[in-house]
Structure formats: structure tokens, C-alpha cells
N, C-alpha and C positions, 0 to 999 in steps of 0.2 A: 443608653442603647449602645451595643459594642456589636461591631462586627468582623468574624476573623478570615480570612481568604487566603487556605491552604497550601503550600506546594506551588504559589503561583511564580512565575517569571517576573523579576523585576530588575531592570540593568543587566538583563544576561546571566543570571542566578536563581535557579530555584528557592524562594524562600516563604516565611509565610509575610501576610500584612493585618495588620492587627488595627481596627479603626475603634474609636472611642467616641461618641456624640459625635460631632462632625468632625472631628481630625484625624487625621494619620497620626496616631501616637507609639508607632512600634514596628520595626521592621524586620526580622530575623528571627523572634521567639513566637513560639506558638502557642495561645493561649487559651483559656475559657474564651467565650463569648455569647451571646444573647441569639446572633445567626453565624450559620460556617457556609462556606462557598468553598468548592473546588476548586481548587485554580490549576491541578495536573494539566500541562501540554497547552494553559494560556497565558497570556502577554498581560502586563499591567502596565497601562498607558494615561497618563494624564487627559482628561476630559479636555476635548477641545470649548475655542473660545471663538465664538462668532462676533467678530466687534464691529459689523455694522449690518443689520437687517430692517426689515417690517414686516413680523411674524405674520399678521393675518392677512397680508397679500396672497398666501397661500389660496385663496378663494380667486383669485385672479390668474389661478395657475393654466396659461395655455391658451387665456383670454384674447390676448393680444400682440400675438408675436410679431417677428418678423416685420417690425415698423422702426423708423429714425425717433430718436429718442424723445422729441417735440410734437410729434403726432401721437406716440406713444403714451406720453403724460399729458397733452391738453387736450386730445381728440378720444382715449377713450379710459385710460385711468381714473383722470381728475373726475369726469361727468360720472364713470360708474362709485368711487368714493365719497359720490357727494349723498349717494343712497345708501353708504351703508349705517346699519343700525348698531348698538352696543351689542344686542347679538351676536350678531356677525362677527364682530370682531370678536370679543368670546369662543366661537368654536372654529375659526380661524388659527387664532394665537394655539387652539386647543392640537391645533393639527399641527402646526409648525413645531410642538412641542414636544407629539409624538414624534414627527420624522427627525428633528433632533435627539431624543433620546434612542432611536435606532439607531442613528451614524453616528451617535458618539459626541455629540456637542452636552457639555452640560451649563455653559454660559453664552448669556446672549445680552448685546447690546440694543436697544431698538429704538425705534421713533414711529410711532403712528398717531393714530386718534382710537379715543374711547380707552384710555390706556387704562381705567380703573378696571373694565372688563378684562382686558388682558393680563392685568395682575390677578386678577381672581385662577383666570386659567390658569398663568405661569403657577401659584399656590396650590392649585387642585393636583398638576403636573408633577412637580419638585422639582422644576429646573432654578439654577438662579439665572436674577435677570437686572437690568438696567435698563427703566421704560422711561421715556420721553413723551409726553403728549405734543405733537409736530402743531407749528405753530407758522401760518401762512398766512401772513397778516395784509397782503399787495398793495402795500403805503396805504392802505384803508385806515387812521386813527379808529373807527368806528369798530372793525372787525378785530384790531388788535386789541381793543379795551378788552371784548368777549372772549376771544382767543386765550388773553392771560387770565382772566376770572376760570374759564373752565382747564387751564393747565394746571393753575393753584389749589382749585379744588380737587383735581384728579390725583394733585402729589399729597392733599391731605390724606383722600380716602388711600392711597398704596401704599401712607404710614399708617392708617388703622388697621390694616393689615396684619400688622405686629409682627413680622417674620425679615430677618437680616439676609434671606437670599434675595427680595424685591428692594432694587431699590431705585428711589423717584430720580427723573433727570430734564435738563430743559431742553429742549429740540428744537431751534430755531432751523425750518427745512435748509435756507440757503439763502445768500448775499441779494439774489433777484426774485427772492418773494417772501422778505422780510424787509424792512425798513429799520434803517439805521436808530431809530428811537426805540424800537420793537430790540435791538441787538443793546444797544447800551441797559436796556430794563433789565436785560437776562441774564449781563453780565453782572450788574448791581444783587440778583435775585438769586447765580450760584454761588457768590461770596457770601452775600449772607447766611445762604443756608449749606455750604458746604457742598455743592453738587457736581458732578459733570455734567457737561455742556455738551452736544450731540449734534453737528452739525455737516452738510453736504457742501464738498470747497472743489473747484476748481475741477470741475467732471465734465467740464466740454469747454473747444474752444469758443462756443458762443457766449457763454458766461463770463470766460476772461473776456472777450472782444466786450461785450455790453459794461463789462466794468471799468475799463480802460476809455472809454469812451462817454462813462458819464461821470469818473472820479479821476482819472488822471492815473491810473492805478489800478497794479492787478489785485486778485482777490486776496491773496495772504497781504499784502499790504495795507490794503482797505484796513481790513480786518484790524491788523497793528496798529496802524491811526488812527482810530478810533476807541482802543485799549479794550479790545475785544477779547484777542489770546490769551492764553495762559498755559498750567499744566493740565490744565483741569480740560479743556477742550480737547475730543475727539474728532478728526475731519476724518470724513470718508471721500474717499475716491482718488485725488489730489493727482488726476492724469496730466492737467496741464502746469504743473508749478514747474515755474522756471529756480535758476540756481539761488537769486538775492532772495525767492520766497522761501525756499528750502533752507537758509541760514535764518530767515526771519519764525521759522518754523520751529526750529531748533533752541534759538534763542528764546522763544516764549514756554517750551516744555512741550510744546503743544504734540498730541500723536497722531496716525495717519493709520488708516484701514483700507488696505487694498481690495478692491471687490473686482478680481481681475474678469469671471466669465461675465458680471455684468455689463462690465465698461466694453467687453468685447460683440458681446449678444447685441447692445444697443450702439457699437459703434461710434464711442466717444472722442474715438479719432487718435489715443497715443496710450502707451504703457506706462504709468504711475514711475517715474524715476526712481526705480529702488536704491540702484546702486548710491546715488549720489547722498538719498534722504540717508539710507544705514551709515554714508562715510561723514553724513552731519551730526550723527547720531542722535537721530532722531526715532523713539520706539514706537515699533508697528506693530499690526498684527493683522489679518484676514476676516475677511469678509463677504459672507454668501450675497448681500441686498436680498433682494424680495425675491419671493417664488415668482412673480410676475415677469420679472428679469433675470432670470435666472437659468431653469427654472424649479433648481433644489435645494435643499439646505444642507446638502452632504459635506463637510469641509473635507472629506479626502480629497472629493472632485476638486473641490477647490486649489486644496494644496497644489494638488498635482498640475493644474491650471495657472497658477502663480507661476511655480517655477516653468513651466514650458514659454509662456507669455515671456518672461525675462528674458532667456535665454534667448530667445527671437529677436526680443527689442535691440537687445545689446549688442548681438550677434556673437555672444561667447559661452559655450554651453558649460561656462564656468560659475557664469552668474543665477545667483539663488542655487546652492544644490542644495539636496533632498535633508538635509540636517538644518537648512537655517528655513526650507518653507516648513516642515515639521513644526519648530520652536514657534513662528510666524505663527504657526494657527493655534498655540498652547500657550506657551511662556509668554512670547510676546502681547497676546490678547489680554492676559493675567496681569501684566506689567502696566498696561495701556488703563484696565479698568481702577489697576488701584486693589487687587485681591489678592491671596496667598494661596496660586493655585498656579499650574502650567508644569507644574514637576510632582515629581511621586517622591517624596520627605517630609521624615517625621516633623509633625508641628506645622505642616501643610493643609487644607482644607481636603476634606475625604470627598473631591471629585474624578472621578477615574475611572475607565472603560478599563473590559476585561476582552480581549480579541485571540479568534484563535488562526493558529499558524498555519495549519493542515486543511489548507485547499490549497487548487492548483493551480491559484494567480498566484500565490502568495510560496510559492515551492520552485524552484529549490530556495535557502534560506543563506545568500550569500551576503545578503547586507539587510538589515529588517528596516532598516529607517530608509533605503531605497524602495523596498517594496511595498510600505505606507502611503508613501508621498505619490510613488508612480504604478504600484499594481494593488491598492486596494479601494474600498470600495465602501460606502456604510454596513452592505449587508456580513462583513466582518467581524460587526461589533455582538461578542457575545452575552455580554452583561455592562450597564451601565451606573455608577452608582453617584450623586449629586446629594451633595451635605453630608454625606456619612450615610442616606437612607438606599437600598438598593434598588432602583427603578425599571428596571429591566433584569429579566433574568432567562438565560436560554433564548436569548432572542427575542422575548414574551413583553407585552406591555398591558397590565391592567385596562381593561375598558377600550381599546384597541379599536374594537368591533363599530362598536357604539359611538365614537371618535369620529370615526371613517363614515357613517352613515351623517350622521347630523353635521358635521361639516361639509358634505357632498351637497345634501338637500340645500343646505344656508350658499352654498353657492351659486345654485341654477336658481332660486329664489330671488336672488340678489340682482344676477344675470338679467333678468327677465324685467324687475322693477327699473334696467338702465335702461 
């Protein structure tokens, strides 16, 4: 399957783009192909990379706002989660899939439950993905044994799946509702099988306080004393890491996912130290979290969100500008997952939005990587394509309709059973 995309904009050059099965195999020659696409008067942008969510929170969209982050997860999250069905998650993930293939996300990291359901979606869909079956064991040995029997089982069935854009991961939620024997198993369980590791670090100061107070020790430290880190682990949030975690961060490979509107919506209490983690060099990338905290999956917002959050924290409107939160929600996400994607070159994966210039957030056109990050918006994206297949076109998302209806219904359904 080839696909050629005319006359498009890429680096500031009209030229064509030429894709071959899932790669970018051609940049400048215009050739036969199986499908053509216009690409007069549009942008070719690297598909964004959401590297830390939970798709089918989307059913929780709007449920429970406006709460402290502990009432919001134990009082009415957790009780409403504890009803949902493999359905549910199904045309959840279904929905977060559409609304990412509208704004342009073509990769996603995630951590839920019923995750063989959501691979099925992400498959129906053609996004790629990285699913974690979240694993919430609360030093229960009893609920951990079953917890790992159905994560094991869920990463069998999302390799029967047969398809290299799904791939299985271990998601242990966090330090205070996982137990240390549940954290050594997972580590023992990505080495073996070569996986990433998906986990929530340092997103409130209540977590560092309760961990400091039952180990002598904040969370990135635990974590290191234990031989938990590596490169292979993804933390999301990482508001409160002080400086010896951020070298202990560094020092293990480990990467960080900023999920700035949520840390902000739920009031986590500090800005993710960018500055200090990028001068440790340690590689990040952006992260929407859940529709539920959110409460969208648009990474423009985000982008743009990141960098203003920085610039506040720091108080230098020099910190994060609009080139490094751009890379942050592409390259850096691509880097973090381990995938050959976040840029538009040959021998790259054929993920990449087509956006057009000619509206009038996005006009006059004095810097375009300014007007990305701070005046655009999902509804920009003109065409989306993930693996080389094209998933969107003109705006258009197959079964769209039908999407939006059965994930509505599975919502108030859901609602109703909490």
C-alpha cells in the first residue's frame, strides 16, 4: 500500500511526500501511488504523542469536577470504576480514539483496566498504542495474585492481536497502591519480556509526605532502592521531585510525562520541574491524563498549557518556548516510547497530521511553530494518517456517528449503575 501526498508543506517547502506500507520512504519526488492526497496550502506535521493517559475515562467526562484530588479519586472515581464493564471500556477507548485522531494525536501511552477491550478499539481505530492493565494491588497479597493473572492474560490476548502498532505494558498505578513485592514482580516481568513500565511518581505532596514517613525516603528514591528504575520506565506527573530525584532519574534513563492541565485542574500543588529535569537530561514528553481530569485529549491545549504553566512557575517567559513544548508533545513522546516517529524523514513511521494554515487564529503566519503551540487547536487538523493508513480525511472520521452515540449511551449507563 503507497501513499502520495501532493504539493504538501514540509520544513517550509512545498514538496511531495511519498509513503510506502507504514514508512516515509520519499521526500521531494512525486510518484505513482495506490492513494493521492492534496496537500496545496497544507502543513505536514508529525503526529502527536500522548505519553501518559486512560483512554476510556472519556466516559467520566464532566462527572466529577471541581474536587481535591483524594475526593476526586476515592469518593467518586474509584466507586464509579469499580462498575465498569469490558464494554465500557471498548467504546470509551473507542471515543478517546476518535477525539485523538481529530486533534492529531496518533500515539498513545495508557494504563487502565480491561485493556484487551481497548486494544481491540485502538485495532478497529488504527491509532498506535501502549496499554498497561493498571494494577492496584493495596498490599492485599490476595488481590495482587489476581491483579497479575488478569494483566498476563490481557498482555497475551493484545499479542494475539498480531498488529505492531499495540503494544502490551505493565502499569503498576503508583508507590501508595502498589506494594513493594507487586513493584519487584513487574520489574522481574518487564525484563523478561522486554516491556515498558507505566507508572504514576510523585504527583502530590501527599505521596511524597506518606512516603517519607513510611520509608525514610522520597518516591524516586524508594523506587531506586528497591531496583525498580531503568530506561524502560515511564513516570507521569513527577510535580514534586526534588533535585537528588531528578539526578536519580536521570541516572536510571528513566522518562517523565508532564500532564500539566491535569496537575493543574486537580491542584497537585507545584509545576513538574522542567527546567532542572531537561538540564539532567532527562527525556520527556506531554501528557493529556484522563478525560476525567482533564478534560480533553487535545495535545495543542496541552502544548500550549505546558508552556504557559512553565513560564509562570519559573517566572521567565523564557522557559519552555513554543519549539521545545512542540518537540515535548512529538519527538520527545517518540523518544520516551522507544518508536521512529516525532519527525517527518525518510525511514520514519508514516505518522503525521496534515493542518491547514488559512484560518484566522492561525493568520498572519509570522512564526508557525508559535502559532501551533499558542493559537491552535484540534479542530485544525485536516487529515490524520497513523502507520502509513490515512484515518481521517477532510476533517472525516469513518463511523464517527455511531462512535459518539454508543459511547454516550455506555456513559449514562455506567453513571447510573454508580
Amino acid at each position: 500500500m503507497s501513499t502520495l501526498i501532493k504539493d504538501v508543506d514540509v520544513d517550509g517547502r512545498a514538496t511531495h511526500l511519498y509513503i510506502e506500507g507504514n514508512r516515509i520512504a520519499e521526500i521531494g519526488k512525486r510518484r505513482e501511488a495506490d492513494t493521492v492526497l492534496d496537500g496545496r496550502g497544507k502543513i505536514a506535521l508529525p503526529g502527536f504523542v500522548n505519553l501518559h493517559t486512560h483512554a476510556a475515562m472519556t466516559l467520566f467526562r464532566g462527572y466529577a469536577d471541581d474536587l481535591d484530588l483524594s475526593t476526586w479519586l476515592e469518593a467518586r472515581i474509584w466507586p464509579a470504576e469499580a462498575k465498569l464493564s469490558p464494554e465500557d471500556v471498548y467504546w470509551g477507548t473507542k471515543l478517546a480514539c476518535l477525539e485523538m485522531i481529530k486533534s492529531g494525536t496518533t500515539t498513545f501511552n495508557d494504563m487502565y483496566f480491561h485493556m484487551d477491550e481497548a486494544a481491540k478499539a485502538v485495532k478497529d481505530m488504527g491509532l498506535r498504542a501502549f496499554l498497561s492493565e493498571g494494577i492496584v494491588d493495596l498490599n492485599d497479597p490476595g488481590r495482587a495474585a489476581k491483579q497479575f493473572r488478569a494483566a498476563e492474560e490481557t498482555n497475551r490476548k493484545i499479542e494475539r492481536l498480531k498488529t505492531d502498532r499495540i503494544r502490551p505494558a505493565f502499569g503498576p498505578h503508583a508507590i501508595y497502591t502498589v506494594s513493594k513485592d507487586s513493584l519487584l514482580r513487574i520489574r522481574e516481568l518487564a525484563d523478561k519480556e522486554e516491556s515498558l513500565v507505566h507508572i504514576h511518581l510523585s504527583e502530590t505532596k501527599r505521596e511524597v509526605d506518606e512516603c517519607l514517613a513510611k520509608t525514610g525516603m522520597r518516591p524516586a528514591k524508594y523506587l531506586e532502592s528497591i531496583g525498580f528504575l531503568g530506561d524502560d520506565v515511564i513516570a507521569a506527573h513527577g510535580c514534586w521531585l526534588d533535585p537528588s530525584e531528578i539526578e536519580v532519574l536521570a541516572r536510571a534513563g528513566a522518562k517523565v510525562a508532564h500532564c500539566p492541565i491535569s496537575n493543574m485542574k486537580l491542584s497537585a500543588g507545584a509545576a513538574m520541574p522542567y527546567r532542572a529535569l531537561r538540564e539532567a537530561g532527562v527525556v520527556m514528553g506531554l501528557g493529556t491524563d484522563g478525560a476525567a481530569s482533564n478534560n480533553s485529549l487535545d495535545m495543542f491545549e496541552t502544548m500550549k498549557v505546558a508552556a504557559l504553566l512553565q513560564k509562570f512557575a519559573h517566572g521567565d517567559p523564557k522557559t519552555l518556548p513554543a519549539m521545545e513544548a512542540f518537540e515535548l508533545a512529538t519527538r520527545g513522546g517518540a523518544r520516551a516510547l522507544g518508536i521512529d516517529a516525532g519527525t517527518i524523514r525518510v525511514g520514519n513511521l508514516a505518522d503525521l497530521i496534515l493542518v491547514d494554515p488559512r484560518r484566522p487564529e492561525l493568520t498572519p503566519r509570522h512564526n508557525d511553530v508559535s502559532n501551533w503551540v499558542y493559537s491552535a487547536h484540534g479542530g485544525v487538523v485536516d487529515t490524520t494518517i497513523c502507520d502509513g493508513v490515512v484515518l481521517m480525511r477532510d476533517g472525516h472520521v469513518k463511523g464517527e456517528t455511531d462512535i459518539l452515540e454508543r459511547a454516550g449511551d455506555a456513559a449514562r449507563d455506567l453513571v447510573r449503575r454508580a
